[in-house]
Every structure is written in structure tokens, then in C-alpha cells.
C-alpha positions as CSV (number, residue, x, y, z in Angstrom):
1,X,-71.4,27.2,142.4
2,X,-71.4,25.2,139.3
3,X,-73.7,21.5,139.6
4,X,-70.4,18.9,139.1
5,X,-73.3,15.9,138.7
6,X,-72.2,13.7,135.5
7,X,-75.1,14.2,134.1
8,X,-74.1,12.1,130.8
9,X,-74.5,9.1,132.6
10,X,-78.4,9.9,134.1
11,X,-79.9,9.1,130.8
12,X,-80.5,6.0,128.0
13,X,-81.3,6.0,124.8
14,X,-82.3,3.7,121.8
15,X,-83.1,0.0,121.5
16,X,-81.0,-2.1,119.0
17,X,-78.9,-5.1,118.9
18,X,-82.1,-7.6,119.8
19,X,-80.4,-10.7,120.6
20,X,-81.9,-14.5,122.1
21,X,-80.6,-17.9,122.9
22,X,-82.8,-21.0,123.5
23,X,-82.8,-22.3,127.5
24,X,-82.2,-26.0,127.7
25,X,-84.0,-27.8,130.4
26,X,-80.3,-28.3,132.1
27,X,-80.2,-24.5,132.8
28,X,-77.7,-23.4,130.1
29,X,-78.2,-21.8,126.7
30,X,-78.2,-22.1,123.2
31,X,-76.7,-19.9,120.7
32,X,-76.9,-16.5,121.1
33,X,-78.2,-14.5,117.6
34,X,-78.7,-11.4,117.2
35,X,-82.1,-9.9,115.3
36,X,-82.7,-6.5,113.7
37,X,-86.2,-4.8,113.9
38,X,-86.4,-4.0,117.5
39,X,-88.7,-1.2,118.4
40,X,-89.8,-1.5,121.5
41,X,-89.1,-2.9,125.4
42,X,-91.6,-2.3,128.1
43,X,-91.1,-4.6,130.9
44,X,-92.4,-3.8,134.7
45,X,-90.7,-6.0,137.2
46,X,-92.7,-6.2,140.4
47,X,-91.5,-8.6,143.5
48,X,-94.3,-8.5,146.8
49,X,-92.8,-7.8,150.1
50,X,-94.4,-9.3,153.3
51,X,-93.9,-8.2,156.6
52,X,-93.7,-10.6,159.7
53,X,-94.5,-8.9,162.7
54,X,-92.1,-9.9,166.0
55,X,-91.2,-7.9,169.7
56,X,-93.6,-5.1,168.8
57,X,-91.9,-4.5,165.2
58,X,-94.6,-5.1,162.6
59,X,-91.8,-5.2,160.3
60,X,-89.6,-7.5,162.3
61,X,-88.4,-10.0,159.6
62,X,-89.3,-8.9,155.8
63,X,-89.7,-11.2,152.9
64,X,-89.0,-10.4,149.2
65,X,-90.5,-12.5,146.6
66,X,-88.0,-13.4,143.6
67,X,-88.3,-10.7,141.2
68,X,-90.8,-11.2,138.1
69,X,-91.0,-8.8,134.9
70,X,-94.4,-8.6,132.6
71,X,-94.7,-6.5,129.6
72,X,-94.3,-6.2,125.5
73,X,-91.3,-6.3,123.0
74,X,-92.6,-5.0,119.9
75,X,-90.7,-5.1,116.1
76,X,-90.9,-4.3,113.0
77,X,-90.2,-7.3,111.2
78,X,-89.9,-10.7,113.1
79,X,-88.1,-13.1,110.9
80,X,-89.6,-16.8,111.1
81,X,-86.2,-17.8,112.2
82,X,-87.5,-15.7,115.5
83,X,-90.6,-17.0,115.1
84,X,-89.5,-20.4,115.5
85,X,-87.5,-19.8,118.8
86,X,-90.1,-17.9,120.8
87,X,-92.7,-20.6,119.5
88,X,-93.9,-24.1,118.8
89,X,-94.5,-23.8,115.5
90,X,-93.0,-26.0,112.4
91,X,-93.1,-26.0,108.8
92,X,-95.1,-28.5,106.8
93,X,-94.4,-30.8,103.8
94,X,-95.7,-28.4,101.4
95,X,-93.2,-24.9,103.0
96,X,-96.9,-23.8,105.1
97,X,-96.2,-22.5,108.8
98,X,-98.0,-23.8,111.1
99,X,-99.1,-22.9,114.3
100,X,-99.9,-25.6,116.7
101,X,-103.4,-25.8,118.5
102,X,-101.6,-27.7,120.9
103,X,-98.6,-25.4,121.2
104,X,-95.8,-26.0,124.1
105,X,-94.4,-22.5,125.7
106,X,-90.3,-22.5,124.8
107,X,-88.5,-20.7,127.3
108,X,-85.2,-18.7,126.4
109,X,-83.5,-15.5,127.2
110,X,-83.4,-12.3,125.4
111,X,-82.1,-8.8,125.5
112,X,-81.3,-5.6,123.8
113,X,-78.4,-3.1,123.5
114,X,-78.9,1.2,124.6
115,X,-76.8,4.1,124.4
116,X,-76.2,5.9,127.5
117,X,-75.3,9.8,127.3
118,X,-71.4,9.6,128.0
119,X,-71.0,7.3,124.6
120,X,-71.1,4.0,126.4
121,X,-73.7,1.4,126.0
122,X,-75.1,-1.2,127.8
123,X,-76.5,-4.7,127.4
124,X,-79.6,-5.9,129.2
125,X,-80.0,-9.2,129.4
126,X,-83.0,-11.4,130.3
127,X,-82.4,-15.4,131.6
128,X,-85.8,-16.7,131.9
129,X,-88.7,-15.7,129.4
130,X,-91.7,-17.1,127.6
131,X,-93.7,-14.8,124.8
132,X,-97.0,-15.5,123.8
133,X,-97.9,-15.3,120.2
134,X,-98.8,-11.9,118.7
135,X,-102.3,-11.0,117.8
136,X,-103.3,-11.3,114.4
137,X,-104.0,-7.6,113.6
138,X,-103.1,-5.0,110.1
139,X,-103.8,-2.0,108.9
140,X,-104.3,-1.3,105.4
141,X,-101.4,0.9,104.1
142,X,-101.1,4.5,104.0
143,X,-97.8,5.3,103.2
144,X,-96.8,6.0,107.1
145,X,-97.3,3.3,109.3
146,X,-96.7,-0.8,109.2
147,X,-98.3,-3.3,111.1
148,X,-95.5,-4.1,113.8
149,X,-95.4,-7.3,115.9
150,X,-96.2,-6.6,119.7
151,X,-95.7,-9.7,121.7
152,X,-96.5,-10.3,125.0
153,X,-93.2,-11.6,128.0
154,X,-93.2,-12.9,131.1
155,X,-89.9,-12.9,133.0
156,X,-88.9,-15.2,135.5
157,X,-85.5,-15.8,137.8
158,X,-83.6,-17.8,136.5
159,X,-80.8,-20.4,138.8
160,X,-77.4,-20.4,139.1
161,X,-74.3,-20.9,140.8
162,X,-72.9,-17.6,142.4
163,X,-69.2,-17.2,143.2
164,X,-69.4,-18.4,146.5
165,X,-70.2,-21.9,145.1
166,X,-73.8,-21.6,146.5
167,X,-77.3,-21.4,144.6
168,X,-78.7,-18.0,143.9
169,X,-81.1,-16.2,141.2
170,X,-81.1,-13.7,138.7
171,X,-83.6,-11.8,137.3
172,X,-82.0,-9.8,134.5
173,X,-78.6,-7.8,134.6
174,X,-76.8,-4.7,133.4
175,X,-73.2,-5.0,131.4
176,X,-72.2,-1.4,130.4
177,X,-69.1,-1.1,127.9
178,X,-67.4,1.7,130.2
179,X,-68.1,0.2,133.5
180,X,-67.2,-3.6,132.4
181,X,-64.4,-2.5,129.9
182,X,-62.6,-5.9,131.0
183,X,-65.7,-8.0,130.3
184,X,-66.9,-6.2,127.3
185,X,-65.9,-7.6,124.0
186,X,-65.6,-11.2,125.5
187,X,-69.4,-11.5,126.1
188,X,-70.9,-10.4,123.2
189,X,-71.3,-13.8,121.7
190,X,-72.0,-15.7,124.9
191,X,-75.1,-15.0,127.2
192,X,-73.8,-13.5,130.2
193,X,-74.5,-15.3,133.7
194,X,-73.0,-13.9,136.7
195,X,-70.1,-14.3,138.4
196,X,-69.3,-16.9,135.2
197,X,-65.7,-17.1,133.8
198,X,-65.8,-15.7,131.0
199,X,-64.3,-16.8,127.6
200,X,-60.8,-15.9,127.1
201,X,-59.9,-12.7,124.9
């Protein structure tokens, strides 16, 4: 009997397409820009479960914490147009970058583009996240490596209205151009919130 599992769909591929948009303090974005350079996402999401015992169930009502993601996004170049949007930094009178002692976190949400195996590809997208500046690290240069730009994320839910007209969060999400064919091409210059109406075509 021969296995019918799709298996071009089981696997992903590739990071490209790095895109972010600034997160105003009214809940909606900025405008989204895309980056090249991306290397790298490693992001573990982790959300604690407790257990409240009732009638002899130890596990009689259960409670989930929002989900929360912590890891690295590393690149190979990081434009200080980037710079400037992850961080509080500025440019003084004489062109000089400076990084502020006193530096304020800016929130904003990110995400990157994957290929899957069956030639689709989808978008993750991140609402809520605050990077911490990179460590000030090189190598000297050999011909075969460059000193890439690991910085440090923290992912939080973010709020919004679900279609039922009633307050719900998000933690990240998944478009895929096969699955969301409809969707597809109409989001790619928006950050995508769920349940949203989306731009027309």
C-alpha cells in the first residue's frame, strides 16, 4: 500500500522577507517595511498551565497563561533605518549615532516570510515585541565569516477586537499563500490582525 501523506506540506524552509511596523500606544501600527539580511529566527513560546483541583478531579478547571515567546533574530546587516525602530537611539548635530544611557524600550511587530515544500509560502507575523540592543562583539576577518547582529525578543499578546465584537489576544499568526489565496496579495503591505477587513483588491 503506498503512504498517500502530503508530505510537501510537513516541512519549511528559508527565512526572507524581514518585515516590521512601529506599535502606537493606541494599539494599531505603523508602516509596514520590509528589510533584507535576515538570517536567523529562534523564538520558544511557552504559556504555564495551572490546575484547580474540584469533586475529586485534580484537574477540574485548568488555566492557560497568555502565550509569551523569547528568543534571537539574527542578520547580516541591520540598516540604522532598523536600528532606529527597534531602538531609542537618535542622530546628533554632527551625523554621530547615539545610543541613549537612558534608553526607552519601543515596542513593534515583526515577522518573516518561509517556503513550505508544495511551493507555497507563508508569513509569520509577530504583534507585540521589544528587542534589546545587540552586544558589541567582531571578529577580525578571514575571508569566511562576518560579524552578524544577534538581537535579543521578547514577545508578548497583543489586544484586539475578534469578529464577534468581543476582546481577545493574539500571540503571533500563520498566513500561507495556498491556504489564504483570498487574503494573500491584499496583506502584504498591511500588518495582518485577525478577523480584520482587509484592504480591498
Amino acid at each position: 500500500m503506498s503512504n498517500s501523506t502530503n508530505t510537501s506540506q510537513l516541512y519549511e524552509v528559508g527565512n526572507r522577507r524581514f518585515f516590521a511596523a512601529s506599535l502606537n500606544p493606541n494599539g494599531t501600527f505603523g508602516t509596514k517595511e520590509y528589510h533584507e539580511g535576515l538570517m536567523e529566527v529562534n523564538i520558544e513560546f511557552t504559556s504555564e498551565v495551572t490546575d484547580l483541583s474540584a469533586d475529586d478531579d485534580p484537574s477540574f478547571v485548568r488555566l492557560s497563561s497568555p502565550l509569551m515567546g523569547e528568543g534571537t533574530v539574527k542578520f547580516a546587516v541591520l540598516p540604522f533605518a532598523v536600528y532606529a525602530k527597534f531602538f531609542d537611539v537618535s542622530v546628533d548635530a554632527n551625523g554621530a549615532v547615539v545610543i541613549k544611557s537612558t534608553a526607552k524600550t519601543k515596542e513593534l511587530a515583526f515577522g518573516f516570510y518561509s517556503s513550505v515544500g508544495d511551493g507555497s509560502e507563508s508569513m509569520f507575523t509577530m504583534y507585540r515585541a521589544v528587542f534589546a540592543l545587540p552586544a558589541l562583539a567582531t571578529i577580525s576577518f578571514d575571508g569566511t565569516a562576518i560579524r552578524d547582529l544577534t538581537l535579543n525578543v521578547k514577545v508578548y499578546p497583543y489586544r484586539y477586537t475578534a469578529a464577534n465584537n468581543q476582546p481577545d489576544t493574539v500571540t503571533y499568526t500563520i498566513l500561507n499563500s495556498a491556504m489564504n489565496t483570498a487574503i494573500w496579495q491584499r496583506v502584504q503591505d498591511i500588518i495582518y490582525v485577525p478577523d480584520m477587513t482587509v484592504p480591498p483588491a
